[in-house]
Structure formats: structure tokens, C-alpha cells
N, CA, C and O atoms as CSV, one atom per row, in Angstrom:
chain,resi,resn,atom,element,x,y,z
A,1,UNK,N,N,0.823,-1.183,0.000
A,1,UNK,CA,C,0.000,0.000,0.000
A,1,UNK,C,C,0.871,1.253,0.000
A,1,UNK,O,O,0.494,2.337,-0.444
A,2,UNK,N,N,2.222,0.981,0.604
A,2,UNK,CA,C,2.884,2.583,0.585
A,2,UNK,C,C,3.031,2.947,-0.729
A,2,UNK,O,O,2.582,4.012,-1.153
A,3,UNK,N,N,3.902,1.776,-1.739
A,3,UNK,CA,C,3.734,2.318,-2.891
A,3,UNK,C,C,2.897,2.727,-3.826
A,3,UNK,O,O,3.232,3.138,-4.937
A,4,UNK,N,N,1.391,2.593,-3.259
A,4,UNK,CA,C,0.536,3.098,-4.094
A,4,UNK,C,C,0.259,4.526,-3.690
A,4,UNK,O,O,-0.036,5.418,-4.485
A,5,UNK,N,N,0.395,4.683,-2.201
A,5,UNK,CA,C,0.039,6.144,-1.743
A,5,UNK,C,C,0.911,7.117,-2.259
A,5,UNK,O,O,0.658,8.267,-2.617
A,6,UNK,N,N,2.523,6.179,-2.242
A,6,UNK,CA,C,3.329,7.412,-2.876
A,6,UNK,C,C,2.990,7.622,-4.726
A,6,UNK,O,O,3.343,8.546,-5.459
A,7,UNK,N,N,2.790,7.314,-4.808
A,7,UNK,CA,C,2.394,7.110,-6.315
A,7,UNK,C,C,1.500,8.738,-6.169
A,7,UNK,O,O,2.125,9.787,-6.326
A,8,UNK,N,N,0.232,8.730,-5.902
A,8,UNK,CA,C,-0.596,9.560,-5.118
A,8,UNK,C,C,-0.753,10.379,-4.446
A,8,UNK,O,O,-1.852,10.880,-4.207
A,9,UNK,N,N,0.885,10.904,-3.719
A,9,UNK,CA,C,0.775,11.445,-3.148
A,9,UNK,C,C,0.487,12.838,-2.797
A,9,UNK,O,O,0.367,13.384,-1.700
A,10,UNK,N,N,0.396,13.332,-4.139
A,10,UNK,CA,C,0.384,14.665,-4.579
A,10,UNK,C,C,-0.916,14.966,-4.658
A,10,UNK,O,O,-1.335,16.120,-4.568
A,11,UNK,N,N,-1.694,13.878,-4.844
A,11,UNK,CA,C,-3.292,14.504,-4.832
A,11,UNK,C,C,-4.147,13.974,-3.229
A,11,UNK,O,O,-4.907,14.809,-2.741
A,12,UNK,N,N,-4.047,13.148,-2.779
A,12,UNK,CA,C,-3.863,12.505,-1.699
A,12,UNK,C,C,-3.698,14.282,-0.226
A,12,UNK,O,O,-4.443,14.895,0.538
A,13,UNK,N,N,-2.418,14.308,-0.613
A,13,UNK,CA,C,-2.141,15.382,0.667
A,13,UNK,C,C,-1.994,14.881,2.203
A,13,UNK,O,O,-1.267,13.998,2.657
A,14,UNK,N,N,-2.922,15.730,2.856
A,14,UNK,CA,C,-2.506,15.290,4.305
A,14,UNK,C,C,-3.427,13.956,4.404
A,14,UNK,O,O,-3.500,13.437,5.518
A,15,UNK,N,N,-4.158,13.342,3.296
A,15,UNK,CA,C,-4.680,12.017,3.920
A,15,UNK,C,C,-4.060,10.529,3.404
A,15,UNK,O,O,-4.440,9.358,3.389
A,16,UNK,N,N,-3.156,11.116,3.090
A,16,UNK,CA,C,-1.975,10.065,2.901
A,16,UNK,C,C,-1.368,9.959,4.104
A,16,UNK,O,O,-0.326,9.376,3.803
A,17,UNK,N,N,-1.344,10.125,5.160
A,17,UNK,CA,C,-0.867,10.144,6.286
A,17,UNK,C,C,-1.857,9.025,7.251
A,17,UNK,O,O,-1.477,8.376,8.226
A,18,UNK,N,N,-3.273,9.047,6.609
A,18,UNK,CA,C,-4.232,8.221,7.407
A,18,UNK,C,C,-4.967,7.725,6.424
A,18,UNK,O,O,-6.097,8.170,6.219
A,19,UNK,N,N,-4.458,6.778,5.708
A,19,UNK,CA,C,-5.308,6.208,4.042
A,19,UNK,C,C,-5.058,4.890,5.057
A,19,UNK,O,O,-3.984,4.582,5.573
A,20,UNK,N,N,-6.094,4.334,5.173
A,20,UNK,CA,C,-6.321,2.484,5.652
A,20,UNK,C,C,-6.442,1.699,4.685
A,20,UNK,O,O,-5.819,0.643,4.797
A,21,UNK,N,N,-7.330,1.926,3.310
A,21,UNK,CA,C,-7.859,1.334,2.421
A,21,UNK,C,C,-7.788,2.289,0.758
A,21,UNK,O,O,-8.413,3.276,0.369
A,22,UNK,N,N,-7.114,1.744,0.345
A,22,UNK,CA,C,-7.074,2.340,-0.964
A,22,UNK,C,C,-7.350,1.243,-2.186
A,22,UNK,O,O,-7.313,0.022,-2.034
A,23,UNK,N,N,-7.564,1.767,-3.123
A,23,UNK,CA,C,-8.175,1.347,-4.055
A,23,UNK,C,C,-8.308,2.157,-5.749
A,23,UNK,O,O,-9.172,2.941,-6.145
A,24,UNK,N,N,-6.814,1.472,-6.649
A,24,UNK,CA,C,-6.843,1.966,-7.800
A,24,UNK,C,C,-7.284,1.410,-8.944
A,24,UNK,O,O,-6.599,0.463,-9.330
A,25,UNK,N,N,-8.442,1.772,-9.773
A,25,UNK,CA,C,-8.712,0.869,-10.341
A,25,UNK,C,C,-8.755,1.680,-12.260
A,25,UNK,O,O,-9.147,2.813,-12.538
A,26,UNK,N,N,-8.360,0.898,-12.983
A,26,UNK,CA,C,-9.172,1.720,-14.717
A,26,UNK,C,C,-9.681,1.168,-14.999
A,26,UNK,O,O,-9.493,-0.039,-14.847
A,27,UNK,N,N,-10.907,1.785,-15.744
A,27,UNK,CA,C,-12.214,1.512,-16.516
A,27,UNK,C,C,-11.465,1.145,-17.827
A,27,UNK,O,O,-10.246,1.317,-17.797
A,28,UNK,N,N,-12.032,0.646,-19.018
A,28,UNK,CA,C,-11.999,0.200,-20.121
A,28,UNK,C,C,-10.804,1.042,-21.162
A,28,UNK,O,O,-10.031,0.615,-22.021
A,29,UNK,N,N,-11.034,2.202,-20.710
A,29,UNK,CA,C,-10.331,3.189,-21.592
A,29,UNK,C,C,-9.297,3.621,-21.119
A,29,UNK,O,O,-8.793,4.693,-21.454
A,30,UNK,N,N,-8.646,2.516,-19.919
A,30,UNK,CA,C,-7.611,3.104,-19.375
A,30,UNK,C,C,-6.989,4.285,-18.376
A,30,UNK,O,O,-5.828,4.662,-18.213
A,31,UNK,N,N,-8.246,4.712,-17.776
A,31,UNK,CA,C,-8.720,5.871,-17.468
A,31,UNK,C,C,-8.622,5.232,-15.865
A,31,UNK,O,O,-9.066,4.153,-15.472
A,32,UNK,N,N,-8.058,6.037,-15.271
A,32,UNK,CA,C,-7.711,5.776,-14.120
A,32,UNK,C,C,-8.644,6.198,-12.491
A,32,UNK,O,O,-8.296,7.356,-12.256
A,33,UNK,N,N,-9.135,5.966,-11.924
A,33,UNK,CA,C,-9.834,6.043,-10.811
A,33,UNK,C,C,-8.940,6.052,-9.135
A,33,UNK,O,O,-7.862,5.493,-9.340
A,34,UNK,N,N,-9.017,6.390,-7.952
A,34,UNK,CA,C,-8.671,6.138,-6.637
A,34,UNK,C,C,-9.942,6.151,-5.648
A,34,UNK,O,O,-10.609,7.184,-5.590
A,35,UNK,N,N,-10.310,4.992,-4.842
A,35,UNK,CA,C,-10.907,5.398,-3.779
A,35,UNK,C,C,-10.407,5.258,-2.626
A,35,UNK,O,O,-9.699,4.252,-2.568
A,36,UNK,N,N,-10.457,5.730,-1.851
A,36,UNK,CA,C,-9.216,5.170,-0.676
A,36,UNK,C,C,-10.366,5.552,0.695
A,36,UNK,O,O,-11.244,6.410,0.600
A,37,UNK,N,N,-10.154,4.836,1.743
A,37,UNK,CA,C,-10.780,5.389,3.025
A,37,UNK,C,C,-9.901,5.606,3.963
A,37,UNK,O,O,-8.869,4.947,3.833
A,38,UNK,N,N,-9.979,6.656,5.324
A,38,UNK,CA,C,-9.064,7.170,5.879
A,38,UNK,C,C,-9.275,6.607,7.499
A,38,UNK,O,O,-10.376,6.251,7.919
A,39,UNK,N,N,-8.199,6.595,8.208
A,39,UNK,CA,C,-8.519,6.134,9.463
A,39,UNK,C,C,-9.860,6.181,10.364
A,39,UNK,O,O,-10.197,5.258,11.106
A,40,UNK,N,N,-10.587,7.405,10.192
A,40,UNK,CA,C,-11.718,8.152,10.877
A,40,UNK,C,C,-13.390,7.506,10.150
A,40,UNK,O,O,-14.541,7.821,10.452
A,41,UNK,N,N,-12.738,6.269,8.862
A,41,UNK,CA,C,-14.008,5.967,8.124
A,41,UNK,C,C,-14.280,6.632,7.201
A,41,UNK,O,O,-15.232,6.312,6.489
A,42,UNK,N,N,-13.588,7.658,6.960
A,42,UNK,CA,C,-14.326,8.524,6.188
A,42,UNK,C,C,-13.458,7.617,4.275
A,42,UNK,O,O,-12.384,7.067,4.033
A,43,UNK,N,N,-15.064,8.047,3.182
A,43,UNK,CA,C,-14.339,7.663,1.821
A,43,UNK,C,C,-14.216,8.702,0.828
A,43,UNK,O,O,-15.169,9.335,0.373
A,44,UNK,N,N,-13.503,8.790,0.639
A,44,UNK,CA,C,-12.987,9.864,-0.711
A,44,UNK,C,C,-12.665,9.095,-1.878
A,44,UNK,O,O,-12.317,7.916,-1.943
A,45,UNK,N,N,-12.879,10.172,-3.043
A,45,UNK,CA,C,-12.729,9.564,-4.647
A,45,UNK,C,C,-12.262,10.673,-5.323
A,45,UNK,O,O,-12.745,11.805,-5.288
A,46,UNK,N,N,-11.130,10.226,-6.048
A,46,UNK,CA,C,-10.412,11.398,-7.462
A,46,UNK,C,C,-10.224,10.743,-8.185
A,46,UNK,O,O,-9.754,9.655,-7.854
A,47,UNK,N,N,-10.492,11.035,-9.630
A,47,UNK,CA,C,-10.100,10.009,-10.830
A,47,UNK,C,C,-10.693,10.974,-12.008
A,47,UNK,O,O,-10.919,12.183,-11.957
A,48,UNK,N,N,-10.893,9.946,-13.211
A,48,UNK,CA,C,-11.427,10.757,-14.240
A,48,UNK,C,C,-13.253,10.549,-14.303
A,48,UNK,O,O,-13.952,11.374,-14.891
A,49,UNK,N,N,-13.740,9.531,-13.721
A,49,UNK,CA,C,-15.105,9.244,-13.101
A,49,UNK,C,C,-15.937,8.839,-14.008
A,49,UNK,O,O,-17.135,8.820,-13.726
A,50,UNK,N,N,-15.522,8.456,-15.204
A,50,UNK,CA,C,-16.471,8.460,-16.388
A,50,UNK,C,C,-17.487,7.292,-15.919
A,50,UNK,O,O,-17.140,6.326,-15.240
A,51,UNK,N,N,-18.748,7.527,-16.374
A,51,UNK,CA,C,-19.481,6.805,-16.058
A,51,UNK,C,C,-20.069,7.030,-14.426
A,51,UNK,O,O,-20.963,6.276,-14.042
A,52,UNK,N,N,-19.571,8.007,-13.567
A,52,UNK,CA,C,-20.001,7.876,-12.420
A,52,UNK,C,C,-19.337,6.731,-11.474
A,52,UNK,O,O,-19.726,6.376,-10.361
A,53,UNK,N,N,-18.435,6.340,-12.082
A,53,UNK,CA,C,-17.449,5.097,-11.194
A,53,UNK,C,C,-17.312,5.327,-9.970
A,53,UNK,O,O,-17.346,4.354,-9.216
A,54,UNK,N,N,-17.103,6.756,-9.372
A,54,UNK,CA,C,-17.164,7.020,-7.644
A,54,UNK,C,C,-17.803,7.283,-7.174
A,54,UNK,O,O,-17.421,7.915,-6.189
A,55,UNK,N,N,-19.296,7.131,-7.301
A,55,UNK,CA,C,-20.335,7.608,-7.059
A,55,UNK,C,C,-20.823,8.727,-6.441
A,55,UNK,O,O,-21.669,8.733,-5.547
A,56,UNK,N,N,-20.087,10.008,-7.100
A,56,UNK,CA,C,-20.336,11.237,-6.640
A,56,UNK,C,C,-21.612,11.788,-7.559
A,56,UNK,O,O,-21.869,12.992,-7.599
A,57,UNK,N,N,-22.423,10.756,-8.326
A,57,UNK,CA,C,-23.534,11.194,-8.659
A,57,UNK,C,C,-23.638,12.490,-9.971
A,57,UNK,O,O,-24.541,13.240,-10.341
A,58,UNK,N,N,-22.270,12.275,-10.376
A,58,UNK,CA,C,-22.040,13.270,-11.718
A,58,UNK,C,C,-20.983,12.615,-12.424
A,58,UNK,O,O,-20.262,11.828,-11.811
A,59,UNK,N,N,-20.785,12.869,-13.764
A,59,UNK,CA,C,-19.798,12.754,-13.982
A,59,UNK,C,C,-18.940,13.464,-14.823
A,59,UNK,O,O,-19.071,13.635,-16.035
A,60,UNK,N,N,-18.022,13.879,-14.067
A,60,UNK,CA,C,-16.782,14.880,-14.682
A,60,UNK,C,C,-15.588,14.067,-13.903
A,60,UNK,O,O,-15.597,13.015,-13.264
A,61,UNK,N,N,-14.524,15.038,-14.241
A,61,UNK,CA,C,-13.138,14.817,-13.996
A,61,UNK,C,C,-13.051,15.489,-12.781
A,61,UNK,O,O,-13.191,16.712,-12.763
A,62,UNK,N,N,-12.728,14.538,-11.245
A,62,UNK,CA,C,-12.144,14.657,-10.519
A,62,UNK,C,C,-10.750,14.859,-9.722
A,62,UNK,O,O,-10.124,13.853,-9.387
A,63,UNK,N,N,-10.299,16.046,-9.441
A,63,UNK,CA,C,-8.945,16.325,-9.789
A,63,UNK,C,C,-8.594,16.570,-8.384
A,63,UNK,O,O,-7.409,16.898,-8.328
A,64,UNK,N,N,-9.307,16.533,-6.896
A,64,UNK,CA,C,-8.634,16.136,-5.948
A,64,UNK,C,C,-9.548,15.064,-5.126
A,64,UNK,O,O,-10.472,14.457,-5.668
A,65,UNK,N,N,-9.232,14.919,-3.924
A,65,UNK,CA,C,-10.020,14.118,-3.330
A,65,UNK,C,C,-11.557,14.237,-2.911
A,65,UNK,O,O,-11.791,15.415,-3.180
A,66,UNK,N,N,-12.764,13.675,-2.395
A,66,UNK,CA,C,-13.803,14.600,-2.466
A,66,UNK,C,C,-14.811,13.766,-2.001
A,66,UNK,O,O,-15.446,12.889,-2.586
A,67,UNK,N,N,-14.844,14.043,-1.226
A,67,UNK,CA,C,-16.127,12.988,0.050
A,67,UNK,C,C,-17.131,11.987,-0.077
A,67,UNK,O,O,-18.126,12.155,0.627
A,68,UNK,N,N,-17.095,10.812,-0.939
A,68,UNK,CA,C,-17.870,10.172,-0.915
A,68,UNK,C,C,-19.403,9.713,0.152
A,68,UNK,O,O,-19.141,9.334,1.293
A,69,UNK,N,N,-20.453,9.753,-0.141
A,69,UNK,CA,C,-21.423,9.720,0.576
A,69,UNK,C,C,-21.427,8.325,0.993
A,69,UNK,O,O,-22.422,7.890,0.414
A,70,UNK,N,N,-20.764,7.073,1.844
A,70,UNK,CA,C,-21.709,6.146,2.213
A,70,UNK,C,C,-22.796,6.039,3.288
A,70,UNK,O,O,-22.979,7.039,3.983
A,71,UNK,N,N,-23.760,4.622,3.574
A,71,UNK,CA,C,-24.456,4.691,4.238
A,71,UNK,C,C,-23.843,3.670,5.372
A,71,UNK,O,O,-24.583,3.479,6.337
A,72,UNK,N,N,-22.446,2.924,5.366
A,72,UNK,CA,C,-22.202,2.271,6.308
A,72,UNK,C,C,-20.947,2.355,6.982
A,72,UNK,O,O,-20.038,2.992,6.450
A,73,UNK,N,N,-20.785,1.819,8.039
A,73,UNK,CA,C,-19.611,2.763,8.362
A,73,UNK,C,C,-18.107,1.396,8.295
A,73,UNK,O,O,-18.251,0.347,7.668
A,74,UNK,N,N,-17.218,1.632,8.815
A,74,UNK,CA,C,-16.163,0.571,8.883
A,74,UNK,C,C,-15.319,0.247,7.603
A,74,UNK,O,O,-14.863,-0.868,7.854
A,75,UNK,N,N,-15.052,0.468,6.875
A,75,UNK,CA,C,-14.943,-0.369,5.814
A,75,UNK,C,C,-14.044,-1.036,5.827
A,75,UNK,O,O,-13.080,-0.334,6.131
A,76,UNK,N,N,-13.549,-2.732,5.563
A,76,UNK,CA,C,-12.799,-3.109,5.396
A,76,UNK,C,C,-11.977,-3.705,4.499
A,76,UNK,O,O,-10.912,-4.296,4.678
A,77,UNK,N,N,-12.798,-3.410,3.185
A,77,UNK,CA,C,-12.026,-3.769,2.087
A,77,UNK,C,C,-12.830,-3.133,0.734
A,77,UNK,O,O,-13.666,-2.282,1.036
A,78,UNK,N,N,-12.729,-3.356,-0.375
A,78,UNK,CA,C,-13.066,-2.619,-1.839
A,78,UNK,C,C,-13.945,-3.978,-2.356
A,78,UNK,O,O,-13.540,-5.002,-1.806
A,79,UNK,N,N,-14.548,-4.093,-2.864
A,79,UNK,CA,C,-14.682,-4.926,-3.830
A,79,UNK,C,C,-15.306,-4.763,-5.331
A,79,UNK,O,O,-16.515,-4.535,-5.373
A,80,UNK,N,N,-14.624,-4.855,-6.518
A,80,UNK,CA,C,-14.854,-4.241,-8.074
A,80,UNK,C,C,-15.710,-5.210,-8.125
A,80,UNK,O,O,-15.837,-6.050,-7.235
A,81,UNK,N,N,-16.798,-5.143,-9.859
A,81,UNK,CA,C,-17.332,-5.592,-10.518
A,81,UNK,C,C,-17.278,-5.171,-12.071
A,81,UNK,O,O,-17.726,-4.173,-12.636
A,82,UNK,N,N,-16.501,-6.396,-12.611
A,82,UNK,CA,C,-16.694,-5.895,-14.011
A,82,UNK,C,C,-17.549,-6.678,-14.783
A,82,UNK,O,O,-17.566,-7.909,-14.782
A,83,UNK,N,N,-18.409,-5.785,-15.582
A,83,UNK,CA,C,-19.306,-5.924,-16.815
A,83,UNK,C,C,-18.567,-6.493,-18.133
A,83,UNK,O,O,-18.050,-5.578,-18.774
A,84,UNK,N,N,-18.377,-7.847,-18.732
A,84,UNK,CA,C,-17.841,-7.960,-19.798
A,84,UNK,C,C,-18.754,-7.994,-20.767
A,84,UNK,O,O,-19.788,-8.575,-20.435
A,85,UNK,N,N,-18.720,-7.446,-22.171
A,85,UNK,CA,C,-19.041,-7.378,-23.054
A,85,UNK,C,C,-18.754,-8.439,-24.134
A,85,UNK,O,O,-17.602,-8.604,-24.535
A,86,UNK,N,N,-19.794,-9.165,-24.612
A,86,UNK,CA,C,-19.640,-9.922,-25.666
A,86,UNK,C,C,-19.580,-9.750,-26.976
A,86,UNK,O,O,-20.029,-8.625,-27.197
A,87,UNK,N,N,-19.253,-10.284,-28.004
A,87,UNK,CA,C,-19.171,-9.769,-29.315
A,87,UNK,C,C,-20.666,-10.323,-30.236
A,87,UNK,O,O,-20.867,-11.533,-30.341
A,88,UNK,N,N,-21.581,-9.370,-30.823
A,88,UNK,CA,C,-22.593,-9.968,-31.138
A,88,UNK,C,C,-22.525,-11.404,-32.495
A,88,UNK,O,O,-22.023,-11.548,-33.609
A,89,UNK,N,N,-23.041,-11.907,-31.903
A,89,UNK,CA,C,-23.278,-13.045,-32.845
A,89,UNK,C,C,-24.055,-12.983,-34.233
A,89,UNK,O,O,-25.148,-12.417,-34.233
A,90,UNK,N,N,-23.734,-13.339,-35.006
A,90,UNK,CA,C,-24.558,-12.942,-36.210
A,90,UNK,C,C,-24.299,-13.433,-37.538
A,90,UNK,O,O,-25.007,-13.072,-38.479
């Protein structure tokens, strides 16, 4: 995990100091995403968001960190889901 925070660290800031759970992931286009949660529970998201991937309920380009709304508290781990696409038959 350190090497991912340092990677990060520039957008990250003082919550690189208390990141418990991070989480880098790209969408299809290569397009890069972070969610990370911080000692206190709290979740934040910066990335390029297409599609609404951090669920800040819009989607634009996220360029620092920025408070994710959950409804539960603790978190102890990430878990992705990817959608694969098939090629139509025909």
C-alpha cells in the first residue's frame, strides 16, 4: 500500500498520512480512478469518473479528493465488478 500512496501522493495530501484502504482501479479506456478510506471511516474519490465510477452522482473529472457519501460505516475492504461485453453473434 505505501507504494501506491506514494504514487498519489500529490493529490492525496494530508490524507496520505491516514489512508487504511485504498483502491486503484481503470475503466476500459484506461482511465484511471482512486478510492481510498481514511482512518476516521471517512471515503474519498479522485479520478477521471467516467461513467459515475465514484459515485459522486455526476460525472466529470475529478482532480482532488472529495467525500464520498456512504451509508455504512467501517470499511474493510473494496470490492470491483466488471461488466464484460460480448461480441454480437450474427
Amino acid at each position: 500500500m505505501a507504494k501506491i500512496i506514494k504514487t498519489f501522493e500529490h493529490k492525496l495530501g494530508k490524507c496520505s498520512e491516514t489512508t487504511k484502504i485504498i483502491c486503484v482501479f481503470a475503466d476500459k479506456y484506461n482511465d484511471k480512478n482512486v478510492i481510498f478510506v481514511t482512518n476516521d471511516d471517512k471515503v474519498y474519490g479522485f479520478g477521471y469518473n467516467r461513467k459515475k465510477f465514484l459515485g459522486l452522482g455526476y460525472v466529470e473529472n475529478v482532480t482532488k479528493p472529495t467525500l464520498i457519501i456512504v451509508h455504512h460505516k467501517r470499511a474493510k475492504k473494496f470490492s470491483l465488478s466488471l461488466s464484460l461485453s460480448h461480441p454480437s453473434q450474427g
